[in-house]
N, C-alpha and C positions, 0 to 999 in steps of 0.2 A: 512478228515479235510476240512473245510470252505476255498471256495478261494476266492479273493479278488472280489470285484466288478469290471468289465470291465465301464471304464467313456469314450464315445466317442467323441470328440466332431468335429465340422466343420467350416473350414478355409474360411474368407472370401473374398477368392480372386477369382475375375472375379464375383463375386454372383449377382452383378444386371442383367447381361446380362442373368447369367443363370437361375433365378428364377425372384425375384425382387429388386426393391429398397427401396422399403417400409419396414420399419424397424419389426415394429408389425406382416406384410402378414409376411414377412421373416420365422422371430422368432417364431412365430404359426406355420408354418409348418415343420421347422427344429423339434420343440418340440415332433409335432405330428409323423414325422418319426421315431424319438427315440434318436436321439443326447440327453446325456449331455447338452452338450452346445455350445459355439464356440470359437477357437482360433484366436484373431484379435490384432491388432497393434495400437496404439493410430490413425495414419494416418486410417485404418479403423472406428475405432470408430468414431471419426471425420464429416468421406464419411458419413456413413450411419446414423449419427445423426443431420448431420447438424448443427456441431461443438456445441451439446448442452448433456453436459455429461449427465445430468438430463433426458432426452430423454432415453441414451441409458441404463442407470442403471432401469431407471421402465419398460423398453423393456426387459431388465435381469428376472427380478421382476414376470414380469405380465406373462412372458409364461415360467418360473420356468427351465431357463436356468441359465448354469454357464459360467465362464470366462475362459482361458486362456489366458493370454496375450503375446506379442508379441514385444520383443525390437531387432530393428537392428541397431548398433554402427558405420554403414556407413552412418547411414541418414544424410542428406543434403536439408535441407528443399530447397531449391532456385531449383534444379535439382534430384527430387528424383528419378529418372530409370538413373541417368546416373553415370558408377563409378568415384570414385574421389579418387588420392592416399591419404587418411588421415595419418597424425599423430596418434601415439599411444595415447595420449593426446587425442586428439580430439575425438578418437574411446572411451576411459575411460568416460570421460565428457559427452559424449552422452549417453552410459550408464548407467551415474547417474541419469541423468537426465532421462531417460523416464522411470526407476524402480518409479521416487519419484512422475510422474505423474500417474505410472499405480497402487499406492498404493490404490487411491480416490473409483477405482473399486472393490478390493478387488476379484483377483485374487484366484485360488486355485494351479495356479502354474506360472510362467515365461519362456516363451521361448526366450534364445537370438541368432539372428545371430549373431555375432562378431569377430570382427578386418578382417584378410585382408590374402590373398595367397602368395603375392608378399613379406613378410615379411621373414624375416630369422629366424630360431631357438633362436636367440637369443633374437630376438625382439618377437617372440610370447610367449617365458618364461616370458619376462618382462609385456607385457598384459597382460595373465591368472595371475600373479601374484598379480597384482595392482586389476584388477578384481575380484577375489576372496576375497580380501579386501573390494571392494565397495559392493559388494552381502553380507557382512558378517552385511554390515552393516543396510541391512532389513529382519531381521529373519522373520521377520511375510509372507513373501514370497518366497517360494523353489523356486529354478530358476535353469539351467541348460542350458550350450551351444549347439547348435544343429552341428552337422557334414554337410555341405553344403561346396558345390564348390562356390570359390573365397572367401569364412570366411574364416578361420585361421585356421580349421576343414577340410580341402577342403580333405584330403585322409585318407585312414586307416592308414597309416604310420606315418604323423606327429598325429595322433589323439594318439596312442599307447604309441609315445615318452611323448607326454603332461599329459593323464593319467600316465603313470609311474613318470611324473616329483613333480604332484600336487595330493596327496593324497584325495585332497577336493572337485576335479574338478568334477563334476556332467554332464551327456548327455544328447542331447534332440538325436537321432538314427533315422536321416534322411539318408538310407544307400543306396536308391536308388541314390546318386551322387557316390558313393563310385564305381562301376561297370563302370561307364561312364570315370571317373579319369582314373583306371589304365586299362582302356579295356580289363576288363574280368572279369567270374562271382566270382571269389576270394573265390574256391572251394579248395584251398591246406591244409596239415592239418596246414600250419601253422598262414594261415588264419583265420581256425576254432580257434585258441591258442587267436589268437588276440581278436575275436569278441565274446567270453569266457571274456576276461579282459573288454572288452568294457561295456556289459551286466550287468556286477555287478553293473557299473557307470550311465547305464541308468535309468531317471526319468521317460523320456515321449517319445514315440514313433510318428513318422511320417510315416504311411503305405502304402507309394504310392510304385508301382510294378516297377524298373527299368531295364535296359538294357543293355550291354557291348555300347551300342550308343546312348542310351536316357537314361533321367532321371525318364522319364514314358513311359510305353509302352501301345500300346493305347484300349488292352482289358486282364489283368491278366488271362482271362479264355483262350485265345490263347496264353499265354506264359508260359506254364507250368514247364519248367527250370527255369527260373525266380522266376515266384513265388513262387514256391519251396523252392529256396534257401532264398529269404526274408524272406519264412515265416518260416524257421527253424534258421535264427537271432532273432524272433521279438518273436517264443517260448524260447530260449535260455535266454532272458531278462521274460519274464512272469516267466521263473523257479528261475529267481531271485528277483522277485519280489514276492514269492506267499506266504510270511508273512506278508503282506502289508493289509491296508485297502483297498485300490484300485488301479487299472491299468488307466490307462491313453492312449489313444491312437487317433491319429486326420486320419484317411482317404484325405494326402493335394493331389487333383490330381486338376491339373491346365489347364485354358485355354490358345490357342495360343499364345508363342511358346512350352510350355509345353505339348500341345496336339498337335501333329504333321498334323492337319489338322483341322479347321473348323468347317466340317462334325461333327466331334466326338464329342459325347451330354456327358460334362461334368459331368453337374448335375447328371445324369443318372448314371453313370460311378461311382463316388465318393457315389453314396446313396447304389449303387451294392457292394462296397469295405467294405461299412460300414456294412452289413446284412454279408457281406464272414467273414468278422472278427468277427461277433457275434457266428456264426455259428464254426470258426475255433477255437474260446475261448473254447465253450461249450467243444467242442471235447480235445480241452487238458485240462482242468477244469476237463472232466471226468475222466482221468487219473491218475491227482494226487489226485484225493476222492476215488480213488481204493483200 
């Protein structure tokens, strides 16, 4: 049987330092490695446009990349790296708001960071609820929450409770926070039970390698337990995805503090993630054309 197409595409965070800032040099060479496209936030698009959406969509255009887009529900425009306790309100209404600007783009999917750690059970039933409402109300956009530390997502445990709560609730499977969370590789079977349920729910993958003490570690070819175990989550969802038209999947490996030093050539690192994943598709791709 036919399996789906692998879409990769790449994150633009830290990218001027690591490549350029030039939007075109950019986009031409991402092209020419082989990305899809890229996953960015309106604050990216923004950076590298030069606050001129027109800009960034013939940049789209002219080197035959696609979109991702990128909503976080904490944003704060006056203070953006620093947290702030928001209202649920506040986290919703942001929300809406950056779906109805990322519409102009024309996205092929949505990733949202959203709502907050410090929240109780009962306050993040009440978010994914009202949220699933606001998403319902742009169909012309699949969107999907991503599992991340300090979102509402921040463990496998409230992530378990929420998919069991919300039938509708859709993932983005950034599961490299998930090993940092509860410090350890979350190798029991009932771990497996869990990220079995997760999988069904996943849209779109995040494939950076993490660690019982990082959230990346700083070469997946020296951590072989590791990514191991990621990459037997990340086939666990491609087996549930392989009636699909396409797989989706972004390579996010970040620069300092997410690279534990400096030294370590991101760009490098993340273009290496992208070819191991093309490479690790083929290989289970082959298996189910068996």
């Amino acid at each position: 049987m036919p399996v789906p197409q692998l879409k990769i595409f790449r994150v633009l965070w830290g990218i001027e330092a690591q490549f350029s800032a030039d939007i075109n040099v950019l986009f031409a060479e991402l092209h020419r490695l082989g990305y899809t496209g890229i996953e960015a936030s309106l604050s990216d698009i923004a950076r590298l446009s030069n606050n001129d959406s027109n800009v960034f969509q013939q940049a789209l255009h002219d080197h035959k990349l696609e979109l991702i887009g990128t909503v976080v529900t904490s944003f704060y425009p006056s203070e953006p790296d620093v947290w702030h306790d928001l209202p649920i309100d506040e986290h919703l209404t942001n929300l809406e708001k950056q779906l109805n600007e990322l519409i102009q783009f024309k996205p092929i999917h949505v990733n949202i960071q959203g709502g907050q750690d410090s929240w109780s059970t009962k306050q993040k039933e009440e978010y994914f609820e009202k949220a699933l409402e606001i998403q319902a109300k742009f169909p012309q956009m699949t969107s999907s929450h991503e599992t991340h530390r300090s979102r509402a997502l921040y463990n496998p445990f409230v992530t378990a409770d929420m998919v069991n709560r919300f039938p509708t609730l859709r993932l983005t499977a950034d599961y490299s926070h998930f090993p940092v969370v509860c410090e350890r590789l979350l190798q029991h079977s009932t771990d497996d039970e869990r990220f079995r349920l997760f999988a069904s729910r996943v849209d779109h993958i995040h494939a950076r390698v993490g660690s019982t003490q990082h959230a990346q570690v700083d070469d997946p070819r020296e951590s072989k337990e590791e990514s191991e175990q990621m990459q037997k989550w990340w086939e666990m969802v491609w087996n549930e995805q392989k009636n699909r038209k396409w797989i989706t999947l972004t390579p996010e490996y970040g620069p300092v503090p997410y690279a534990r030093t400096s030294e370590i050539n991101v760009w490098e690192l993340t273009n290496r993630e992208m070819k191991r994943q093309k490479e690790n598709y083929e290989k289970w791709a082959a298996t189910i054309q068996e």
